[in-house]
C-alpha positions, 0 to 999 in steps of 0.5 A: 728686414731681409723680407722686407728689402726683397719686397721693396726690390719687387716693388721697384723693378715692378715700376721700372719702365719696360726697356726698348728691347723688350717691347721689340720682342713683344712684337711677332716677326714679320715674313717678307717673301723675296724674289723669284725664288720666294725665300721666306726672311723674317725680321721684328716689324717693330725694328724695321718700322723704327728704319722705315715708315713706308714699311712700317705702314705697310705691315701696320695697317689695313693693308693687305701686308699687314692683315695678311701678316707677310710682304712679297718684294718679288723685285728685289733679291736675297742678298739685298733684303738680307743686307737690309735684315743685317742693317736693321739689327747692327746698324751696319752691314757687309758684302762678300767682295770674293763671290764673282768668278775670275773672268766672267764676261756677260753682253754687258761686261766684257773682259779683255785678255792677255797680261797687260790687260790686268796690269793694274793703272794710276788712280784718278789724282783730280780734284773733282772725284776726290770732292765728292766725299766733302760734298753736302749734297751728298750728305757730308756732314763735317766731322768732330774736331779730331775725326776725319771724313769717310773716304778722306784718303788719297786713293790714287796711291795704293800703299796709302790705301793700304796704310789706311785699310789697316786702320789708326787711330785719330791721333796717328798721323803717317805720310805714305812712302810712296807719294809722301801724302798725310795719311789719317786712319778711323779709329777701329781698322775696318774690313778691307773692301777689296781683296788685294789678291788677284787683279783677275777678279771680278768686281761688277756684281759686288759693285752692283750689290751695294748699287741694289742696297741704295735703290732699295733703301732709297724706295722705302725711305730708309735714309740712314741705308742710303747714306750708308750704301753711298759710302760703302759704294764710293769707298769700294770705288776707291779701293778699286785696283782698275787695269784694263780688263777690269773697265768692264767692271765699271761699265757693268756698274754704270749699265745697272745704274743708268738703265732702270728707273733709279735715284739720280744721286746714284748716277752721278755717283758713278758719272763722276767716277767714270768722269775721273779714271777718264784721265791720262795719268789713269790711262790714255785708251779710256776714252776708247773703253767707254766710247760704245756706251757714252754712244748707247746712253745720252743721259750718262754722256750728259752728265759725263760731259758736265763732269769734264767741263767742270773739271776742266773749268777747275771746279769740284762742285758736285 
């Protein structure tokens, strides 16, 4: 009788139906050859092609990627395609926010000194910048009956961006001491996005490297990418504690996004953040930080401009 059962377990698992992690490591990692210092990353062709058809093409099939079993991606950078590689085996992925150096002004980022340049400012109390996390043209999609949005929160107040950084469940509903605004936490407490340590640190190149994930996941169709870098990057943006010196920060972000060749989603991400700290209950010297490359960028100012005259007509559309 005990044979028998073991014979018919056999049989049985003989049968099963091959799981979906077995054919994954059936296949032979792919090698993608990235950037100037040509570092070797390799990852299962089967995951990546599951994220991307452009990519899934290019490494099965008659093209020279595929017979030659590796990609060169000289454009990109290692961070970047390691945070595609992370993407791709979690569904998810994080940046270090504490690489840049204190202070690291560059032709394109210059930092002002003295105290009150790192006194930190409001936050943008409008509407329209706040719309952006409910607009479907950015791929909102309504949440559960008891969920909330993504970057839902008020990011104007820092305790209450402090509170939600903490994290609650759906359930909780708290009220900010501060500005006396409901305030509704995800269900698992997230990594805080920004360190809330010194207002003397440089957040450009973190800024940018979500910005370099979009672009990207953007160039291979990798929209699941997209949409995730989008969030990650607007909720940085609203976590970010700006002060005077820190400006520079913002325009370093918006020189990298406006000065290639990229999509125009990301643009006007970074238009209408721009368009919101350019308030006066943010800072009456805004206008002046920004004046030199609203001069250099007709194609910001533009889209600058219809930011403020939306606002100004009372509209959130984005």
């Amino acid at each position: 009788m005990g044979i028998t059962n073991v014979r018919n377990a056999m049989n049985s698992t003989s049968k099963m139906k091959a799981s979906p992690y077995e054919e994954i490591i059936a296949f032979k990692p792919f090698k993608f050859v990235v950037g100037k210092e040509q570092k070797e990353i390799y990852m299962h062709s089967a995951l990546v092609g599951k994220w991307s058809k452009v990519l899934d093409k290019m490494m099965n099939s008659p093209f020279i990627e595929g017979q030659q079993g590796y990609a060169v991606l000289a454009d990109e950078d290692v961070k970047t395609i390691a945070a595609f590689a992370e993407f791709v085996y979690t569904g998810d992925y994080q940046l270090s926010s504490e690489e840049s150096p204190p202070d690291s002004g560059t032709k394109s980022h210059n930092t002002a000194a003295g105290e009150d340049n790192n006194k930190e400012l409001g936050r943008p109390r409008n509407d329209h910048w706040e719309a952006f996390a409910k607009s479907k043209e950015y791929g909102y999609q309504r949440p559960p009956t008891n969920s909330v949005a993504p970057c839902t929160i008020t990011y104007h107040c820092t305790e209450c961006f402090d509170t939600w950084s903490n994290g609650y469940t759906y359930n909780n509903q708290l009220y900010c001491p501060s500005c006396n605004d409901r305030v509704k936490g995800p269900q698992a407490p997230p990594a805080p996005v920004l360190n809330p340590g010194s207002m003397r640190t440089d957040y450009s190149e973190f800024f940018i490297a979500h910005a370099k994930v979009f672009v990207f996941a953007d160039c291979y169709g990798i929209d699941a990418l997209v949409n995730l870098s989008m969030r990650n990057l607007h909720q940085a943006l609203c976590g970010f504690r700006l002060s005077k010196a820190r400006v520079g920060d913002v325009l370093a972000l918006v020189r990298f996004c406006y000065e290639r060749p990229g999509p125009d989603k990301l643009k006007r991400l970074v238009a209408s953040y721009s368009a919101a700290i350019m308030d006066p209950e943010v800072s009456n010297f805004m206008a002046d930080c920004f004046q030199q490359l609203l001069k250099e960028r007709g194609d910001f100012a533009a889209d600058m401009a219809w930011f403020l005259a939306s606002r100004a007509a009372g509209s959130t559309k984005c």
